[in-house]
C-alpha positions in Angstrom: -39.6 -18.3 73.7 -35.7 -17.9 73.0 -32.5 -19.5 74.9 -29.1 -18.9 74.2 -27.3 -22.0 73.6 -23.2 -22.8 74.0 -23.0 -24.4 71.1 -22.6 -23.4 67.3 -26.2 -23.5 65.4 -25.0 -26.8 63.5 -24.6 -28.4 66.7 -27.8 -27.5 67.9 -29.4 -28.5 64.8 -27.4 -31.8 64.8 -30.2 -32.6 67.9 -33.1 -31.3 65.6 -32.1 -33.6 62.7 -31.9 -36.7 65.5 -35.4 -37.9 65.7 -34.6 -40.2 68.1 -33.8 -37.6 70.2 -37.0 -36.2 70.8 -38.2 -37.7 73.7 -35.0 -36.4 75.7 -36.1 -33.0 75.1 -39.5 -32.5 73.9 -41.8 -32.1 77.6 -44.6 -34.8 77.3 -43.1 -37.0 74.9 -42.3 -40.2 76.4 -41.4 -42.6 73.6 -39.8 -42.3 70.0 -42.0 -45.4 68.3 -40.1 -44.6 64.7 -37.9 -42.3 62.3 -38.0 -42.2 58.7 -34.8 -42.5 57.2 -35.9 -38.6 55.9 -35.9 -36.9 58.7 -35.9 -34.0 58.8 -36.9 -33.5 55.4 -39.9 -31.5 54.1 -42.7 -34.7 54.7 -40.9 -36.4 57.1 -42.1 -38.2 59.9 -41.3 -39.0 63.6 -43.9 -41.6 65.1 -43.7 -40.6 69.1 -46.0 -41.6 72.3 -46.9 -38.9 74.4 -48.2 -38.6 78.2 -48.1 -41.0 81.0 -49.2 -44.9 81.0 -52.5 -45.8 80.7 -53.4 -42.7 79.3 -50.6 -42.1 76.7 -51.2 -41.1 73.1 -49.7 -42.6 69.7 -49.6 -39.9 67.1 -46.6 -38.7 64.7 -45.0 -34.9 64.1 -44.8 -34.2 60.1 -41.9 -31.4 59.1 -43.5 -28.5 57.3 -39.9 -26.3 56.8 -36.3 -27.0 56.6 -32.9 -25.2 56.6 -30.6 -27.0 57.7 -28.9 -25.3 60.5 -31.0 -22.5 60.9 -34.6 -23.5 60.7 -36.9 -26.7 61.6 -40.7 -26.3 61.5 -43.3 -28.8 62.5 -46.6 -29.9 62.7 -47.0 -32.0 66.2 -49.8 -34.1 66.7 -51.3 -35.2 69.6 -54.8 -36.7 69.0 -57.5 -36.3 70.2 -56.1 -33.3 71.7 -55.3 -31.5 68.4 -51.9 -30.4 67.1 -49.6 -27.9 67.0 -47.0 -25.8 64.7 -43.9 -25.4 66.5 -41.6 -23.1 64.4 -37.6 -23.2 65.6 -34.8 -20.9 64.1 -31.6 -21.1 65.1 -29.7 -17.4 65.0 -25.5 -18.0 65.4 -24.5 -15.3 67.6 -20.9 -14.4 68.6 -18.5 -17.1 70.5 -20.1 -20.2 68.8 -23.3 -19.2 70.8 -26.9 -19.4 68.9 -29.8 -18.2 69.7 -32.7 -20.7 69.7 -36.5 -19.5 69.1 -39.3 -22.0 69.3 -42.5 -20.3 68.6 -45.7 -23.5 69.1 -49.3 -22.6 68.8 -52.0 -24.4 68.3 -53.6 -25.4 65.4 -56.3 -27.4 65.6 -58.6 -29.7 68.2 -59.7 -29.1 71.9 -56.7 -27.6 73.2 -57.2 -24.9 70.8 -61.0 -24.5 71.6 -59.8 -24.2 75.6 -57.3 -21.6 74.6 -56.5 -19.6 77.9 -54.4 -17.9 80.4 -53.6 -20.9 82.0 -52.8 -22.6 78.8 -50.7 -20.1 77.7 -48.7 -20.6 81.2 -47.9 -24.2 81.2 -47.4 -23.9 77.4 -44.9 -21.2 78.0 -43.6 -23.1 81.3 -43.2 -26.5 79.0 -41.2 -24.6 76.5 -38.6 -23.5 78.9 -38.1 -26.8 79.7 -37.7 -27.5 76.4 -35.3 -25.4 75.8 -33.3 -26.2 78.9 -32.9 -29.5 77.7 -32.1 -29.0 74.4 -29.3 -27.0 75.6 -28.0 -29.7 77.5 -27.8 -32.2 75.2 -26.5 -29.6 72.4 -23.9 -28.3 75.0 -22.8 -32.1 75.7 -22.0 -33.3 72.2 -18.3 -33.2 71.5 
């Protein structure tokens, strides 16, 4: 999934690094419940609720990989559903554009056991939104 963004890669990555963030641009997550001071170091942790009330989930997303602006990878959890990997790289491109690339697949848990078509639709569906959110918030900071 890629997106070109109006907005220099250390912009963009300036969202990355804000934890707190996440829940204005991450599809599903609903609540950021805590950032370590660390974030987004290697270790890290965002603590996050995901899904609609009664039925939402507490779980947190650990970085695996970071370089600053150019690369944040993550494990996302969302137990008992399983977790994820969501890779992003940011690539500058000319006119303070960059290009983003968010990569997520499943890891472990029932959604990767159900792996399908349809999956791979709203998965690719949910990322777009992502992305289009991202950019707005990246586009919008001074």
């Amino acid at each position: 999934m890629t997106r070109t963004i109006q907005a220099p890669p250390e912009r963009v990555f300036a969202v990355l690094a804000d934890g707190w963030t996440y829940s204005d641009w991450v599809v599903g997550t609903t609540h950021i419940r805590n950032v370590e001071e660390s974030w987004p170091k290697v270790g890290s942790r965002l603590h996050h609720k995901a899904g609609p009330w009664p039925l939402s989930l507490h779980d947190s997303s650990t970085v695996l990989e970071c370089v600053p602006d150019r690369q944040l990878k993550i494990r996302a959890g969302l137990w008992p559903l399983g977790e994820a990997i969501v890779n992003i790289v940011l690539e500058p491109e000319a006119g303070n554009r960059t290009r983003v690339v968010m990569h997520e697949d499943f890891q472990s848990g029932p959604l990767l056991w159900v792996r399908n078509k349809i999956n791979d639709l709203v998965l690719h569906q949910r990322n777009v939104e992502a992305l289009r959110r991202l950019a707005d918030i990246a586009e919008s900071r001074a």
